[in-house]
C-alpha positions as CSV (number, residue, x, y, z in Angstrom):
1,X,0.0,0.0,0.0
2,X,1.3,3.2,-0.9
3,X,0.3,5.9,2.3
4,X,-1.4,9.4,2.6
5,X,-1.3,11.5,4.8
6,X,-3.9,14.0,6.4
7,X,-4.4,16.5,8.8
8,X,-8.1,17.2,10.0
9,X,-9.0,19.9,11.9
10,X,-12.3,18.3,13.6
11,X,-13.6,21.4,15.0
12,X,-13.8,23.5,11.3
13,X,-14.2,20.3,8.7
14,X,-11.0,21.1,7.4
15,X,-8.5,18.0,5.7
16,X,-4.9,19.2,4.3
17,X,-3.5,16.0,2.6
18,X,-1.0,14.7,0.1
19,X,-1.8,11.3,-1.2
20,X,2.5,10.5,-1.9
21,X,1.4,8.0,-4.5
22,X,-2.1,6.3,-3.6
23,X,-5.5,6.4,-5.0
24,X,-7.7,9.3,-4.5
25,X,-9.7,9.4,-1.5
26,X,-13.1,9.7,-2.2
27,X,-15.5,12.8,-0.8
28,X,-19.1,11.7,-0.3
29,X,-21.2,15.1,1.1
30,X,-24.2,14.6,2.5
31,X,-26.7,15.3,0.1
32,X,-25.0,12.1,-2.2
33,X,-22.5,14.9,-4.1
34,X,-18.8,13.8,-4.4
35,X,-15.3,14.6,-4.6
36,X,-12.3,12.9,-5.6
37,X,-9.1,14.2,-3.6
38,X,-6.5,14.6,-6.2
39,X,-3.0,16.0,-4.3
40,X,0.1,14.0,-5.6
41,X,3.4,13.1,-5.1
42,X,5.8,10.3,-5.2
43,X,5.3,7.3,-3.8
44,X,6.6,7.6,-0.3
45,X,10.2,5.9,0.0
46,X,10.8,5.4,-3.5
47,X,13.4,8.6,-4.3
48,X,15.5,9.5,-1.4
49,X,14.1,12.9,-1.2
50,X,10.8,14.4,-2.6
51,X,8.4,16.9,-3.0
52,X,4.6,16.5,-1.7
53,X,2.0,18.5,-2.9
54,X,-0.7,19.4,-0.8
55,X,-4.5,20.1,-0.8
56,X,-7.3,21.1,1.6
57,X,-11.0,20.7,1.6
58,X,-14.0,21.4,3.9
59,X,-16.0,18.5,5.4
60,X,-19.7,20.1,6.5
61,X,-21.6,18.0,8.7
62,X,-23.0,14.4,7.8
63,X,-20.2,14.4,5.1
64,X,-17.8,10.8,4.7
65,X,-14.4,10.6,3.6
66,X,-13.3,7.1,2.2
67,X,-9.4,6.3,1.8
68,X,-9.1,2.8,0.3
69,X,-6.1,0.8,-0.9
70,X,-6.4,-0.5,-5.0
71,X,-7.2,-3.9,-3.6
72,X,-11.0,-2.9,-3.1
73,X,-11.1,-1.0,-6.8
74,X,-8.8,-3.9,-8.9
75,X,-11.2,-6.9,-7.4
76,X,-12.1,-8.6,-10.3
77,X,-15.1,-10.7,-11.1
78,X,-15.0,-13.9,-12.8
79,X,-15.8,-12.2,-16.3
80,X,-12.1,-10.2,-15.4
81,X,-14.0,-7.2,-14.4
82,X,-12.4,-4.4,-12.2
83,X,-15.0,-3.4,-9.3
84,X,-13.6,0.4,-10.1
85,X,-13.6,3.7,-8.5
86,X,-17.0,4.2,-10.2
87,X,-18.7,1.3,-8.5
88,X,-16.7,2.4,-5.4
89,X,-18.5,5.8,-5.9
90,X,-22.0,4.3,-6.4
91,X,-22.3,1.9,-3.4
92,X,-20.7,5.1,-0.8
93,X,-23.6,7.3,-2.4
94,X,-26.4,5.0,-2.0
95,X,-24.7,4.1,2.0
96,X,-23.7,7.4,3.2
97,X,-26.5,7.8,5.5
98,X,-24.9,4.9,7.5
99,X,-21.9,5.3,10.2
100,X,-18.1,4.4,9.1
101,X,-18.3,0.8,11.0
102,X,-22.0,-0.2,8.8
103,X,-20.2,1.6,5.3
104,X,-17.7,-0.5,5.7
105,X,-19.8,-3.6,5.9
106,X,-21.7,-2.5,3.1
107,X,-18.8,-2.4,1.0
108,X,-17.6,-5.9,1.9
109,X,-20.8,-7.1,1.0
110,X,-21.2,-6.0,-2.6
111,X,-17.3,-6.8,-3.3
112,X,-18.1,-10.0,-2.0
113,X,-21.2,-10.3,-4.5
114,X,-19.2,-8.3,-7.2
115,X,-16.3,-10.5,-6.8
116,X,-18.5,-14.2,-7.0
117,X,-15.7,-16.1,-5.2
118,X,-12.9,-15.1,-7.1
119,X,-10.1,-14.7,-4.7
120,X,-8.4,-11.5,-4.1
121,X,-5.1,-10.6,-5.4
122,X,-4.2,-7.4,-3.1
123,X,-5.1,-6.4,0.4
124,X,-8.2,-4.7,0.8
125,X,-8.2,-1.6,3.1
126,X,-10.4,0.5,3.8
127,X,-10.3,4.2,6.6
128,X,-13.5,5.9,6.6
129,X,-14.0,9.0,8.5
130,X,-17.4,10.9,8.8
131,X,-18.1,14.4,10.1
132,X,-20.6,14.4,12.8
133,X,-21.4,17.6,15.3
């Protein structure tokens, strides 16, 4: 897995983070909009020294943030389907009214459906993170 790195500021909603190589964490507001968190960099250890680029954004209240390694979006399916950040997308919009812990079940359970037995061929990691008053 190739790490990220954030800084959340709990009391305003706000997340600076650099990504240093891995997929884009996903935003998923409350009323079902999202946001794909694009900073970049090197993955982390791979030069001896490097540059990270940075980003911020705001999380209001009732909003999720879903970091994930590519283990969940490269499952395949026995037709050699990806699962995909689209599908990724889909099944956080239509579960975002649930609590980190019950999102994270819910994703299990449709990669396990997606995925029809075939075995997976990476880790799969998921850190969710949801802003509540």
């Amino acid at each position: 897995m190739r790490p990220g790195f954030g800084i959340l500021d709990a009391g305003s909603g706000a997340l600076c983070y650099t990504s240093a190589g891995h997929n884009p964490g996903l935003v998923v507001r409350s009323d079902g909009a999202t946001e794909w968190l694009q900073a970049s960099g090197m993955p982390l250890g791979l030069m001896p020294v490097g540059g990270y680029n940075t980003a911020e954004v705001t999380l209001a209240e009732g909003d999720t943030v879903v970091l994930y390694t590519d283990g969940i979006t490269e499952a395949n399916n026995p037709e050699d389907e990806e699962f995909g950040e689209q599908r990724l997308e889909a099944v956080c919009v239509a579960n975002r009214h649930l609590t980190p812990r019950e999102l994270a079940a819910a994703l299990d359970r449709e990669l396990e459906a997606f995925a029809e037995g075939v075995p997976y061929a990476d880790d799969r990691t998921v850190v969710i993170l949801q802003k509540v008053s």
